[in-house]
C-alpha positions in Angstrom: 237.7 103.7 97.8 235.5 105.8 100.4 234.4 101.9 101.8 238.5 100.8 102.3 239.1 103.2 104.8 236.3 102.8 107.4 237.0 99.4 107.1 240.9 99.8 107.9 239.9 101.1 111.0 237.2 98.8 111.9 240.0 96.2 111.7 242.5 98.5 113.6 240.0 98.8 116.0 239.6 95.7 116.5 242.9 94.6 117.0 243.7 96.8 119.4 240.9 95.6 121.5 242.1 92.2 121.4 245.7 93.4 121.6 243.9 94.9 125.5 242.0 92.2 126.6 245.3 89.7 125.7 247.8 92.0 127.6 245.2 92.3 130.7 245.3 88.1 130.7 249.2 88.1 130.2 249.4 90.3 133.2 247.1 88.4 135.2 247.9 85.4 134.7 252.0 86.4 134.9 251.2 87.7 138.7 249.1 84.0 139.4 252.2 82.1 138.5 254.5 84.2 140.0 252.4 83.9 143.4 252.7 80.7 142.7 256.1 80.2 142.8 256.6 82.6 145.8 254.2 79.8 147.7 256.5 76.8 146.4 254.4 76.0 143.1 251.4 75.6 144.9 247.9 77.6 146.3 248.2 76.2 149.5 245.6 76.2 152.5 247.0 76.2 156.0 247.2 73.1 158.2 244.4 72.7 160.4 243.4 69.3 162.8 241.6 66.8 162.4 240.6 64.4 164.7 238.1 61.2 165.5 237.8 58.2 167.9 236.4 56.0 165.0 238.5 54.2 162.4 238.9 57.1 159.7 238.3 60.7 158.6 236.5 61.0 154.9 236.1 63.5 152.5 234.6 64.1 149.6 235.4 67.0 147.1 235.5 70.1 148.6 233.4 73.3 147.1 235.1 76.1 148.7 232.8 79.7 148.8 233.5 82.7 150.1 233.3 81.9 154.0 231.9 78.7 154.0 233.5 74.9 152.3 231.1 71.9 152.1 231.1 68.2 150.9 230.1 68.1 146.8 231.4 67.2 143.4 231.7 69.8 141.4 230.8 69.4 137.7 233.0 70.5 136.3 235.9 71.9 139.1 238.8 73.7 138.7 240.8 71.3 140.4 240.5 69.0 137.0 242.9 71.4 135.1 245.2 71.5 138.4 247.6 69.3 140.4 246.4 68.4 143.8 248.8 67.8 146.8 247.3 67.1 150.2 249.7 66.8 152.9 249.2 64.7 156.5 250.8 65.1 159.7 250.0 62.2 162.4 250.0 64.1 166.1 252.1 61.2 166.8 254.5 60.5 164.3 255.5 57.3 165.3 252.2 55.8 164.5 251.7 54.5 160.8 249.0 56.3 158.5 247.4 55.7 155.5 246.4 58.1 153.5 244.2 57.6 150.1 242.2 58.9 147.0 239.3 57.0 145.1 236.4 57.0 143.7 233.3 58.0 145.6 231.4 55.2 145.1 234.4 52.1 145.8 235.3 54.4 148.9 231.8 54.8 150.6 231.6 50.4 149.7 235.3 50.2 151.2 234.1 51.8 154.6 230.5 50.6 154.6 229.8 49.1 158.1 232.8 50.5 160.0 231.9 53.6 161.7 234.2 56.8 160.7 233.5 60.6 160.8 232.3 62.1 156.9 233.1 65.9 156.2 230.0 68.0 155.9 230.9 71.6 155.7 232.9 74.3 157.6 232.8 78.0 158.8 236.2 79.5 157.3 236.7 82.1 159.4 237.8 81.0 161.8 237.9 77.3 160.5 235.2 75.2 162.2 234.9 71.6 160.3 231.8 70.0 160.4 231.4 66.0 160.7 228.7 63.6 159.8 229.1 60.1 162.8 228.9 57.1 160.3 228.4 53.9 162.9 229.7 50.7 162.5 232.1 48.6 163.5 234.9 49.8 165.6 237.7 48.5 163.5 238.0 49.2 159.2 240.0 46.4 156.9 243.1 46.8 155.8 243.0 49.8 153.5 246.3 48.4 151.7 246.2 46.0 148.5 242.7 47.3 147.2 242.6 48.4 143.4 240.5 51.0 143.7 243.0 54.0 145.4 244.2 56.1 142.8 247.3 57.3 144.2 248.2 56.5 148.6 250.6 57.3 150.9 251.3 54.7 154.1 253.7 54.8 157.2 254.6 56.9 159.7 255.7 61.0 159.5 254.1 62.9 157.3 252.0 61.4 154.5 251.8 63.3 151.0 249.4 62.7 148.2 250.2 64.0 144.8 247.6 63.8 142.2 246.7 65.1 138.4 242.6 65.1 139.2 240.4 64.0 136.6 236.8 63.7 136.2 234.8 62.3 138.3 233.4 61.9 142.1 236.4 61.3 144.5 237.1 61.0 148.0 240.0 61.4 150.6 240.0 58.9 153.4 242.4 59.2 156.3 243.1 56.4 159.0 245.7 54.0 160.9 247.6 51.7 158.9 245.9 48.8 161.0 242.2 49.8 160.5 242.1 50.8 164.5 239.9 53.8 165.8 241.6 56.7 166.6 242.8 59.4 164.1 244.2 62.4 165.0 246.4 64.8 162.6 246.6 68.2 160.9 246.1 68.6 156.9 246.6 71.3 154.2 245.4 70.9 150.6 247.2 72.6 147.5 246.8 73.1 144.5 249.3 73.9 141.4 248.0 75.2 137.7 250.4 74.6 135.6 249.4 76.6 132.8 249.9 79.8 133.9 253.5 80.9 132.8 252.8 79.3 129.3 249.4 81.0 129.3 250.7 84.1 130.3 253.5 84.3 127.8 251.1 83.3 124.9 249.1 85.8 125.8 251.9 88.4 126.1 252.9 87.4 122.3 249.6 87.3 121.3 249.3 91.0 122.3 252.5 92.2 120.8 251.8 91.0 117.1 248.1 92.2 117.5 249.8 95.6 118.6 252.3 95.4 115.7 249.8 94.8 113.0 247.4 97.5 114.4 250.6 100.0 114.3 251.7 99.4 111.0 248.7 99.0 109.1 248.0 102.9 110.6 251.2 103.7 109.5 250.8 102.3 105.7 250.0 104.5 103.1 246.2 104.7 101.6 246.8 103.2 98.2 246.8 105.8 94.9 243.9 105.8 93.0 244.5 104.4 89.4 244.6 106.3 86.5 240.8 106.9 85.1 239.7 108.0 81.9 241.1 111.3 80.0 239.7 113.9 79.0 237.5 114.0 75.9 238.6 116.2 72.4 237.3 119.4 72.6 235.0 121.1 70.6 235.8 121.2 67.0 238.8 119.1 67.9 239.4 115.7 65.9 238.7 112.3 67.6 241.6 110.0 67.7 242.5 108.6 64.1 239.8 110.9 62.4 241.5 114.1 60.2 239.9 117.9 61.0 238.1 119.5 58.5 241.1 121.3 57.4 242.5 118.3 56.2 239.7 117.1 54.4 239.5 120.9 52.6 243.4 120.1 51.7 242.6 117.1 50.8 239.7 117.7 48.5 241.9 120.9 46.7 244.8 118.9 46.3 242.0 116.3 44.5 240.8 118.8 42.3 244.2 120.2 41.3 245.2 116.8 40.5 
């Protein structure tokens, strides 16, 4: 019995800890999503320009630090649990674009030989990108038709990708819809989680019954302790089923008289 009750509270204890930590996550994650949906459903960056004489703008993955982005491919990323928009604007609308996402490798094949500008790093604050001069020929093939784009976006106005990332090495490429040099536009990349109101209100019900089951196990009563052994027959008193002396003095008189 003295064991059940340390125990009890361990477990209490416990639970309320838990109960903490899943309330704190709720909470957190509740004021994410609700940012979130303040922003339009996405973490958005602002637009900034990008320009080049040659035939396209590349990127690869972006690792983003404190004050400081460069070229990389994360392994994992947190973009693979997110969806990621990136949205174009040509300086002169009226002039076709394409915009496209593929793998690393079929993209760097794609523009090898045609010169383009490659994304390196940039300073932040304030934003200062960084290109790498790839030469090669002035003009790039058609970027339309080939298999290996995983989702594009072609024409004139503003160009949006929308995209569920998965594993692997991407890249972003950027250019005219007829392979000429000269690219000049602004960008912003975004990002949506979509896990954060359904995390947060798992979290939040987590918490409650934790809280619950903490409160009323406090609250139940210790159980009674079951009945134990009686007391013994005193002294000179008869054991259950066996006759006193007196009886056995009776007895023998009542013997003899007979």
């Amino acid at each position: 019995m003295a064991e059940l009750k340390p125990r009890r509270r361990r477990r209490r204890l416990a639970a309320a800890v838990a109960a903490a930590f899943l309330l704190l996550a709720g909470a957190g994650l509740g004021a994410a999503g609700g940012v979130q949906a303040a922003e339009g459903g996405y973490f958005s960056t602002s637009y900034h320009r990008f320009s080049t004489t040659t035939a396209a703008l590349k990127s690869d993955e972006i690792e983003v630090g404190s004050d400081r982005a460069h070229a990389a491919d994360p392994n994992p990323d947190l973009g693979e649990v997110a969806r990621v928009r990136i949205v174009v604007r040509p300086a002169d609308p009226s002039v076709p674009v394409f915009a496209g996402i593929g793998p690393k490798a079929q993209v760097d094949s794609y523009l090898r030989g045609t010169a383009h500008d490659d994304f390196r790093s940039a300073e932040l604050r304030p934003f200062r990108p960084r290109f790498e001069r790839i030469p090669g020929a002035a003009r790039a093939p058609s970027p339309t038709g080939r298999p290996f784009w995983v989702v594009t976006s072609q024409g004139t106005g503003t160009r949006t990708l929308t995209w569920d990332k998965t594993h692997g090495a991407w890249s972003v490429v950027v250019m005219r819809l007829d392979g000429r040099p000269g690219v000049d536009v602004t960008a912003s990349v975004a990002l949506r989680f979509g896990f954060l109101l359904p995390g947060a209100v798992g979290a939040l019900l987590a918490a409650t019954v934790l809280l619950a089951h903490a409160l009323t196990a406090r609250r139940r009563p210790e159980p009674a302790p079951g009945p134990g052994p009686g007391p013994g027959p005193g002294p000179g008193q008869p054991h259950e089923g066996q006759p006193s002396s007196d009886c056995r003095e009776c007895s023998g008189s009542l013997v003899t008289r007979l």
